[in-house]
Each structure stands twice: as C-alpha cells, then as structure tokens.
mmCIF file of the N, C-alpha and C atoms, coordinates in Angstrom:
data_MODEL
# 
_entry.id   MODEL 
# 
loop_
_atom_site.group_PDB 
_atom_site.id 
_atom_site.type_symbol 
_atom_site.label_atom_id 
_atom_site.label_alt_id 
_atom_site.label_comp_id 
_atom_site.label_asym_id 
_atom_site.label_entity_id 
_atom_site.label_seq_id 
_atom_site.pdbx_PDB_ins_code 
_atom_site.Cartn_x 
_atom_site.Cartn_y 
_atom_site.Cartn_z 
_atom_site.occupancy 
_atom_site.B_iso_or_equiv 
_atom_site.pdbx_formal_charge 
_atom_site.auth_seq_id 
_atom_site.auth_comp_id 
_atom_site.auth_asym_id 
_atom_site.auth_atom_id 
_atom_site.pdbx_PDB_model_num 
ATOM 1   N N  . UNK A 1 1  ? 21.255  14.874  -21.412 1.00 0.00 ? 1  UNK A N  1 
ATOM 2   C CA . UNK A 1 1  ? 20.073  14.159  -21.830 1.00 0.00 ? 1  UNK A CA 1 
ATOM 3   C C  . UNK A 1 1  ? 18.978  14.424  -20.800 1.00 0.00 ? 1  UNK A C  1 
ATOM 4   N N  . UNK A 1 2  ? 17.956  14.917  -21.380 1.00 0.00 ? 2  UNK A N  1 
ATOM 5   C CA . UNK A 1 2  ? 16.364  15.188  -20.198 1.00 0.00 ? 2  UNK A CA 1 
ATOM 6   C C  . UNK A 1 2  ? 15.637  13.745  -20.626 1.00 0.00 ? 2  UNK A C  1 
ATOM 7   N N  . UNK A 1 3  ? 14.739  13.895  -19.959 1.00 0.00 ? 3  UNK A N  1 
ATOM 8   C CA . UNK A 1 3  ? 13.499  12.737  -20.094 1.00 0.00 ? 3  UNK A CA 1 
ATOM 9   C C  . UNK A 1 3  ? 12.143  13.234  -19.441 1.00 0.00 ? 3  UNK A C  1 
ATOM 10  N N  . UNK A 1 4  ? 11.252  13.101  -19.961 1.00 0.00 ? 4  UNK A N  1 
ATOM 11  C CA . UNK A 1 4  ? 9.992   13.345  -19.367 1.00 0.00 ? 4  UNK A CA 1 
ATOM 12  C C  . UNK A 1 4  ? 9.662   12.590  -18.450 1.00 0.00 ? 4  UNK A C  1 
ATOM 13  N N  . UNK A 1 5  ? 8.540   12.924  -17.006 1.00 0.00 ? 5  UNK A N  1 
ATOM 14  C CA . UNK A 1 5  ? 8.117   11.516  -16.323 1.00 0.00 ? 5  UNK A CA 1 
ATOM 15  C C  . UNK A 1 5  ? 8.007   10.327  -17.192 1.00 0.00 ? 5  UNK A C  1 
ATOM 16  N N  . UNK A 1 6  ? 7.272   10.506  -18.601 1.00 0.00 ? 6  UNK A N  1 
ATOM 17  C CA . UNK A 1 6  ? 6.232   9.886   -19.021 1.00 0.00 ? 6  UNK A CA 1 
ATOM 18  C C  . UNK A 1 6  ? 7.717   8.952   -19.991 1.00 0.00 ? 6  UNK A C  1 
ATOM 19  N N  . UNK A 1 7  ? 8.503   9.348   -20.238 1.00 0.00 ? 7  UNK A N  1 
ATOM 20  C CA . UNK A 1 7  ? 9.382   8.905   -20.945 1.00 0.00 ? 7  UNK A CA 1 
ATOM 21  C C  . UNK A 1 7  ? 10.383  8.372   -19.728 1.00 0.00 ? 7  UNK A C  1 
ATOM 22  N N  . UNK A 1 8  ? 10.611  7.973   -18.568 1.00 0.00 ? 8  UNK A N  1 
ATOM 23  C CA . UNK A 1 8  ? 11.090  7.322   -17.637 1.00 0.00 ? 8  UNK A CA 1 
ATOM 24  C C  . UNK A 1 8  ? 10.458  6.145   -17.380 1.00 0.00 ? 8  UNK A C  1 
ATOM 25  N N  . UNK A 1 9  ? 9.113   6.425   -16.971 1.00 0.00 ? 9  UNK A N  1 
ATOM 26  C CA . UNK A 1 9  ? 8.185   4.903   -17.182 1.00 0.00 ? 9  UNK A CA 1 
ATOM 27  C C  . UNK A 1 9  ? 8.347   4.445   -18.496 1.00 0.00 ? 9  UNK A C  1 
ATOM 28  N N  . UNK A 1 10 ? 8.328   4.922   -19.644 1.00 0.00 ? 10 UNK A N  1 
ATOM 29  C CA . UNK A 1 10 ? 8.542   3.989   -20.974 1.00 0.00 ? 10 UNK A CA 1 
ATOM 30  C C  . UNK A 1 10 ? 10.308  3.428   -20.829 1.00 0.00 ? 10 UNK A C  1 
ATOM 31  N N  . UNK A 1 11 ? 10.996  4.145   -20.863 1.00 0.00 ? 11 UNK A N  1 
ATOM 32  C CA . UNK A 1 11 ? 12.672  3.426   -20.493 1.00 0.00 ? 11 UNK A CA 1 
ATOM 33  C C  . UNK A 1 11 ? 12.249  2.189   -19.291 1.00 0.00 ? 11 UNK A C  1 
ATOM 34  N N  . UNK A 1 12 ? 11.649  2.379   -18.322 1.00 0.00 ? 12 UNK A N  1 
ATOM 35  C CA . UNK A 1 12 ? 11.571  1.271   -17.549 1.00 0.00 ? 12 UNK A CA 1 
ATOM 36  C C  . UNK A 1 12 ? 10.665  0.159   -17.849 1.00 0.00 ? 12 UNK A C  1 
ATOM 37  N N  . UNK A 1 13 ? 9.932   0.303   -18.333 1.00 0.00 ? 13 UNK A N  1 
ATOM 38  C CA . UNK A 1 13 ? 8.981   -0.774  -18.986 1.00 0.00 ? 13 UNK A CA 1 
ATOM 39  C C  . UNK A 1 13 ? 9.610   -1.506  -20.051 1.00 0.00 ? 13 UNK A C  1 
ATOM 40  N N  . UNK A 1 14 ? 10.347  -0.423  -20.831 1.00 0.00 ? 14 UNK A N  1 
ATOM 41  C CA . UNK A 1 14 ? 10.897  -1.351  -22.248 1.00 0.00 ? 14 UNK A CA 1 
ATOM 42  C C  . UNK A 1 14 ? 12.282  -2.437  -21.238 1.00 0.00 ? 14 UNK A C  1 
ATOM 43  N N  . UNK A 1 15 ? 13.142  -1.938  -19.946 1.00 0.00 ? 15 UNK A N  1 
ATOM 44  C CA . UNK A 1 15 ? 13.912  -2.562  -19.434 1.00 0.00 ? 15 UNK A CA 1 
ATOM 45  C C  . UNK A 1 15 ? 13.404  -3.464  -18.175 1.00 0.00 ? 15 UNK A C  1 
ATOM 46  N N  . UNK A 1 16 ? 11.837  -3.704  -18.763 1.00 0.00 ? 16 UNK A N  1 
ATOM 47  C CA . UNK A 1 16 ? 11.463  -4.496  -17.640 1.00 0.00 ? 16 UNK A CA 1 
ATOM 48  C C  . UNK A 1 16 ? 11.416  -4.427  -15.963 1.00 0.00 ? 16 UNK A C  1 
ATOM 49  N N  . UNK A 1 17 ? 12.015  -3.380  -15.710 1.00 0.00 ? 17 UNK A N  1 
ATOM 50  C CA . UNK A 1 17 ? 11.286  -2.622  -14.144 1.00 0.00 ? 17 UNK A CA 1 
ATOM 51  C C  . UNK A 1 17 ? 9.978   -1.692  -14.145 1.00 0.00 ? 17 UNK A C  1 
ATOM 52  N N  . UNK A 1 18 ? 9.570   -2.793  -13.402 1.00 0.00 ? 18 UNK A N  1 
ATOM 53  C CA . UNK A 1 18 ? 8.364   -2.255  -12.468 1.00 0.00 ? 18 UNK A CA 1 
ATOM 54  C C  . UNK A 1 18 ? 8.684   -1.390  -11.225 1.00 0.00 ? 18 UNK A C  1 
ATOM 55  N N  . UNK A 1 19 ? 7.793   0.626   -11.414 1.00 0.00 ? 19 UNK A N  1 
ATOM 56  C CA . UNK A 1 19 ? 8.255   1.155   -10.520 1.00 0.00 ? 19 UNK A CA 1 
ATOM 57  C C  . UNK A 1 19 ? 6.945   0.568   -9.372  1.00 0.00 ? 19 UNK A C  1 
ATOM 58  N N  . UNK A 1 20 ? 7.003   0.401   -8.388  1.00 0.00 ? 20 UNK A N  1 
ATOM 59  C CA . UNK A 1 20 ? 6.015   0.358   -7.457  1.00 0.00 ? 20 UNK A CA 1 
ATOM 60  C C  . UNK A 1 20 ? 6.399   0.859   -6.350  1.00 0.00 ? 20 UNK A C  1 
ATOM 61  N N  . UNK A 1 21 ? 5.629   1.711   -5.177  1.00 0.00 ? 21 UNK A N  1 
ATOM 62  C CA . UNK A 1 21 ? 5.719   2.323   -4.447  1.00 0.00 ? 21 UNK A CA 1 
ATOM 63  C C  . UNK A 1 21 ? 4.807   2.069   -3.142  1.00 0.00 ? 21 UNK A C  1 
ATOM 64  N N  . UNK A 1 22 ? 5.526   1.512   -2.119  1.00 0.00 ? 22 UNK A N  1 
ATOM 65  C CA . UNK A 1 22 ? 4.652   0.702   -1.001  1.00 0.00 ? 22 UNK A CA 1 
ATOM 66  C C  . UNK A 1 22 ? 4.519   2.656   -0.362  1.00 0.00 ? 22 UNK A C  1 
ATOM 67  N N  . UNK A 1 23 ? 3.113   2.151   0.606   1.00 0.00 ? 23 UNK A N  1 
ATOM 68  C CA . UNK A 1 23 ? 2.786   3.051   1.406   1.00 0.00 ? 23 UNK A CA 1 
ATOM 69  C C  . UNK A 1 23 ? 3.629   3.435   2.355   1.00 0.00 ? 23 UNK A C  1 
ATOM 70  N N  . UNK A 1 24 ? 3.407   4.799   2.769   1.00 0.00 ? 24 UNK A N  1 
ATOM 71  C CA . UNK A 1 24 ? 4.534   4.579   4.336   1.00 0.00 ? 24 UNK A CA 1 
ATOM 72  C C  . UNK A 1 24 ? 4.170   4.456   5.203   1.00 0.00 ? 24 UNK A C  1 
ATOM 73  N N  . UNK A 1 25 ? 4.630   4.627   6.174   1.00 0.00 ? 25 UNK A N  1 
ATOM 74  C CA . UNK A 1 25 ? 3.540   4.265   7.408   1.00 0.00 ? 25 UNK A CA 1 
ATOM 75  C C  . UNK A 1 25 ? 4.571   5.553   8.312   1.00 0.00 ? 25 UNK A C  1 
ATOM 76  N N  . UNK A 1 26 ? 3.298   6.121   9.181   1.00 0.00 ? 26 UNK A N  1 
ATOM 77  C CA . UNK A 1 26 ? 3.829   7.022   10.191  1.00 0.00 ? 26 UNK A CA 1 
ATOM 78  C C  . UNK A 1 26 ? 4.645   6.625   11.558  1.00 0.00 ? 26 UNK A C  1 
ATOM 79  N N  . UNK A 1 27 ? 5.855   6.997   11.330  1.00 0.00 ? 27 UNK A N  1 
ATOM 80  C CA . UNK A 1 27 ? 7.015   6.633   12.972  1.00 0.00 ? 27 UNK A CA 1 
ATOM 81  C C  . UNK A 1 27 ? 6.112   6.637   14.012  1.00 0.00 ? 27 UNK A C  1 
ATOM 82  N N  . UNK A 1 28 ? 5.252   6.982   14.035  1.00 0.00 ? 28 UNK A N  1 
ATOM 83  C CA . UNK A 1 28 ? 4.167   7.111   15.463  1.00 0.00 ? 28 UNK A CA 1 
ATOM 84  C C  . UNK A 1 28 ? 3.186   5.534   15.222  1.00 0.00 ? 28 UNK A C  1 
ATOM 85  N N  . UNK A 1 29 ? 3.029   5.165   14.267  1.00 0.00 ? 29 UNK A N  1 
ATOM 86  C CA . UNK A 1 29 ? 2.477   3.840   14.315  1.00 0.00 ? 29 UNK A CA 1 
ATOM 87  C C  . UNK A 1 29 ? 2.442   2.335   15.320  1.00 0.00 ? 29 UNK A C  1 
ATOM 88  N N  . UNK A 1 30 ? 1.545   1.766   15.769  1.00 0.00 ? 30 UNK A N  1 
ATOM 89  C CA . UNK A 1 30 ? 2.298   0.954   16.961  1.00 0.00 ? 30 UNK A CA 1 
ATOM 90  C C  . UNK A 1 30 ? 1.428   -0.334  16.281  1.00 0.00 ? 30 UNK A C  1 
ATOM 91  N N  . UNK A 1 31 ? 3.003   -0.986  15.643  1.00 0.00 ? 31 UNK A N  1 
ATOM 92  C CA . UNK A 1 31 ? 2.527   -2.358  14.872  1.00 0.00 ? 31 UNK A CA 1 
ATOM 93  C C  . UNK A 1 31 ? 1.519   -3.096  15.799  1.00 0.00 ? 31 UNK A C  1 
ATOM 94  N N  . UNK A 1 32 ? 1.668   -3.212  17.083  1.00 0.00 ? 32 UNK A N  1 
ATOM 95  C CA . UNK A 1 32 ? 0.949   -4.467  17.746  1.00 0.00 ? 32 UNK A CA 1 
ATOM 96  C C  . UNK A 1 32 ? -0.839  -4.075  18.004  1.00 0.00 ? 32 UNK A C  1 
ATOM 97  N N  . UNK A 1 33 ? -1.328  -2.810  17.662  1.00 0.00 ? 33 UNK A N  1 
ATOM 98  C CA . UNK A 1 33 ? -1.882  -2.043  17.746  1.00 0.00 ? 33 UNK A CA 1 
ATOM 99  C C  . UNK A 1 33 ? -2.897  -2.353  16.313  1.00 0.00 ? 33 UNK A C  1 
ATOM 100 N N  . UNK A 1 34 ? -2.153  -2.027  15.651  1.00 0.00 ? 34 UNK A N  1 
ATOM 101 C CA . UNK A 1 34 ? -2.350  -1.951  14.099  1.00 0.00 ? 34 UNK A CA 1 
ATOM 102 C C  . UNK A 1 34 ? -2.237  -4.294  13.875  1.00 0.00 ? 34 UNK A C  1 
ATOM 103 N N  . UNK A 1 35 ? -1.547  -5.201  14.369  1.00 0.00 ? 35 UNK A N  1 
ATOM 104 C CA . UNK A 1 35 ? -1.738  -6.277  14.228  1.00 0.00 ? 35 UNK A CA 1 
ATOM 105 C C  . UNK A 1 35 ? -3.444  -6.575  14.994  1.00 0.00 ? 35 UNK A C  1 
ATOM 106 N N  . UNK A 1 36 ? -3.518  -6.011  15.837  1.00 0.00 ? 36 UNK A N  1 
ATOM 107 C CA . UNK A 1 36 ? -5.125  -6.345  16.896  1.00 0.00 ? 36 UNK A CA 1 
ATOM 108 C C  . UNK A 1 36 ? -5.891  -6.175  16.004  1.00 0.00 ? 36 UNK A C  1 
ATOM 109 N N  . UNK A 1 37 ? -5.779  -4.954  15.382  1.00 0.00 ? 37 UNK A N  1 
ATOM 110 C CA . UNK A 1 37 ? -7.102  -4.192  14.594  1.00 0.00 ? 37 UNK A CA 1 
ATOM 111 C C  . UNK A 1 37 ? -7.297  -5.593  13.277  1.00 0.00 ? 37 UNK A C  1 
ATOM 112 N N  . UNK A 1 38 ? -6.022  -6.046  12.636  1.00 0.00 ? 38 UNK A N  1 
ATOM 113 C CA . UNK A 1 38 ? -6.479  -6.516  11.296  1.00 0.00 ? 38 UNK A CA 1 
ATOM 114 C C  . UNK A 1 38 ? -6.910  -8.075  11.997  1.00 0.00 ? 38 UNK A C  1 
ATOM 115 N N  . UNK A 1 39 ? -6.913  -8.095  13.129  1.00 0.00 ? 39 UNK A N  1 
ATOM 116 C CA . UNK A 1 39 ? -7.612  -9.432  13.593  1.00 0.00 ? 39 UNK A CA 1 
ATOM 117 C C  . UNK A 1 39 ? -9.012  -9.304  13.314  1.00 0.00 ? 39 UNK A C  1 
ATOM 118 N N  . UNK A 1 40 ? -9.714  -8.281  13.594  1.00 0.00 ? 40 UNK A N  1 
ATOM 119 C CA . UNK A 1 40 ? -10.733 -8.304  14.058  1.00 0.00 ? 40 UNK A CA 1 
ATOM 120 C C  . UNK A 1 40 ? -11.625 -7.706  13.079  1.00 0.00 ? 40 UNK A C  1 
ATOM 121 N N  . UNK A 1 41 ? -12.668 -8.304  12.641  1.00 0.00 ? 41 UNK A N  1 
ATOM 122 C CA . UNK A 1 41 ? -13.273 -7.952  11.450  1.00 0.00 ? 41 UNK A CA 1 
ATOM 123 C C  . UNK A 1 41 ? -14.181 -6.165  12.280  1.00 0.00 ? 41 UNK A C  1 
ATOM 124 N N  . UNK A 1 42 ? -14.360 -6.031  10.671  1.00 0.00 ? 42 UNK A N  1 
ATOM 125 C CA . UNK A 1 42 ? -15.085 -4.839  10.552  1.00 0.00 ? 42 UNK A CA 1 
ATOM 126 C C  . UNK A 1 42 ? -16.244 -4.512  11.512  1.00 0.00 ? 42 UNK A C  1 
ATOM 127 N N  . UNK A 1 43 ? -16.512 -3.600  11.780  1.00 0.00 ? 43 UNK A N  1 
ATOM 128 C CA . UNK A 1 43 ? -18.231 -3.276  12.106  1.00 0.00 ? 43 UNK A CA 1 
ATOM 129 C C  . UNK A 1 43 ? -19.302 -3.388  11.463  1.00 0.00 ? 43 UNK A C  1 
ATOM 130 N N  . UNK A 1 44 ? -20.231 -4.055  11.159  1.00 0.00 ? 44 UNK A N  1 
ATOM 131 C CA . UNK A 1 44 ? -20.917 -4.136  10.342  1.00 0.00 ? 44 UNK A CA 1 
ATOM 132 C C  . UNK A 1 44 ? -20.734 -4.772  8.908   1.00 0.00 ? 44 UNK A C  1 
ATOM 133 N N  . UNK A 1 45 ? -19.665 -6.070  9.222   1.00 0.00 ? 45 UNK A N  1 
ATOM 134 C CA . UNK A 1 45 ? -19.202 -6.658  7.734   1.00 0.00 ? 45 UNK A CA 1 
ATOM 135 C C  . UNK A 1 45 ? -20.192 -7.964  8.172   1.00 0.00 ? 45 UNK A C  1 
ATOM 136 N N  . UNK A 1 46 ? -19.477 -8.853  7.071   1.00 0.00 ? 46 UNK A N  1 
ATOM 137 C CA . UNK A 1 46 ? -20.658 -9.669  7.179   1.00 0.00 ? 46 UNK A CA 1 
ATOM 138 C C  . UNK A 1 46 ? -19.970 -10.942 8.393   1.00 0.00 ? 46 UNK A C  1 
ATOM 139 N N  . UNK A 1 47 ? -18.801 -10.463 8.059   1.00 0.00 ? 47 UNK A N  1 
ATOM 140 C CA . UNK A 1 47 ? -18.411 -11.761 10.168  1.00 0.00 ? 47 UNK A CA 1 
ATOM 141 C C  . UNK A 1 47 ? -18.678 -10.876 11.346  1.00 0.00 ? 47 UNK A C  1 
ATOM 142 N N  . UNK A 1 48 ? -18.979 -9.897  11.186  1.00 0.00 ? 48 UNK A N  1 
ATOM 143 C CA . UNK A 1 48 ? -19.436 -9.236  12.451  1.00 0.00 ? 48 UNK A CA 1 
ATOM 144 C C  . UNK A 1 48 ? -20.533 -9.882  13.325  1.00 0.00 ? 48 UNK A C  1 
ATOM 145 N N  . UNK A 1 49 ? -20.460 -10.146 14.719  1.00 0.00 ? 49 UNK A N  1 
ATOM 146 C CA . UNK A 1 49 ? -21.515 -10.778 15.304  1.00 0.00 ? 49 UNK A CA 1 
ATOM 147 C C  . UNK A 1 49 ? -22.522 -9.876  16.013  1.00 0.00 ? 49 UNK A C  1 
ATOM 148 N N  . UNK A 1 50 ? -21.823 -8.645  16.068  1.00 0.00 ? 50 UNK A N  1 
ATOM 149 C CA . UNK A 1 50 ? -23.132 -7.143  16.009  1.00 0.00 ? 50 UNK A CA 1 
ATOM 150 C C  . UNK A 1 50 ? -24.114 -6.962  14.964  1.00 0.00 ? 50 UNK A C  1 
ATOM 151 N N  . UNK A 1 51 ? -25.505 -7.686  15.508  1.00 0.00 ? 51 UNK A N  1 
ATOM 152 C CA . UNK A 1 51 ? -26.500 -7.245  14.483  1.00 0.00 ? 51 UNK A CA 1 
ATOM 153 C C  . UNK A 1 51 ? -27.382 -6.113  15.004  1.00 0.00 ? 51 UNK A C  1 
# 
C-alpha cells in the first residue's frame, strides 16, 4: 500500500492527529542567554525606553 503526502495528512485528520512540528533549536544554543534576551523588550518597540 503507497500513500501520497497529501493522502497521509487526510488518514490523519480523518483519525484525529494533529501533525505539528516544534522548531529545533541548535546544540550550540545557551538557554540562559536566549532566557535574558526574551526578558527584555525589543529595540524600538513600544516598551522600549530608547527614544
């Protein structure tokens, strides 16, 4: 038995799985690094206190 991509997402939809696919993240990544950054708002957003 074959199946097309397109006919794998329909088998999974009719059986109620959702495929979803988280990002990866690179082994070189340094969570505490990457936790600082999402503290701290943008450059030029609107909580930025740089005008």
């Amino acid at each position: 038995m074959a199946y097309s991509l397109n006919g794998v997402y329909e088998l999974l939809k009719r059986l109620g799985i959702v495929w979803i696919s988280a990002r990866s993240r690179s082994p070189y990544a340094d969570p505490v690094r990457q936790a600082d950054c999402e503290k701290k708002p943008a450059a030029g957003s609107a909580g930025s206190s740089a005008r």
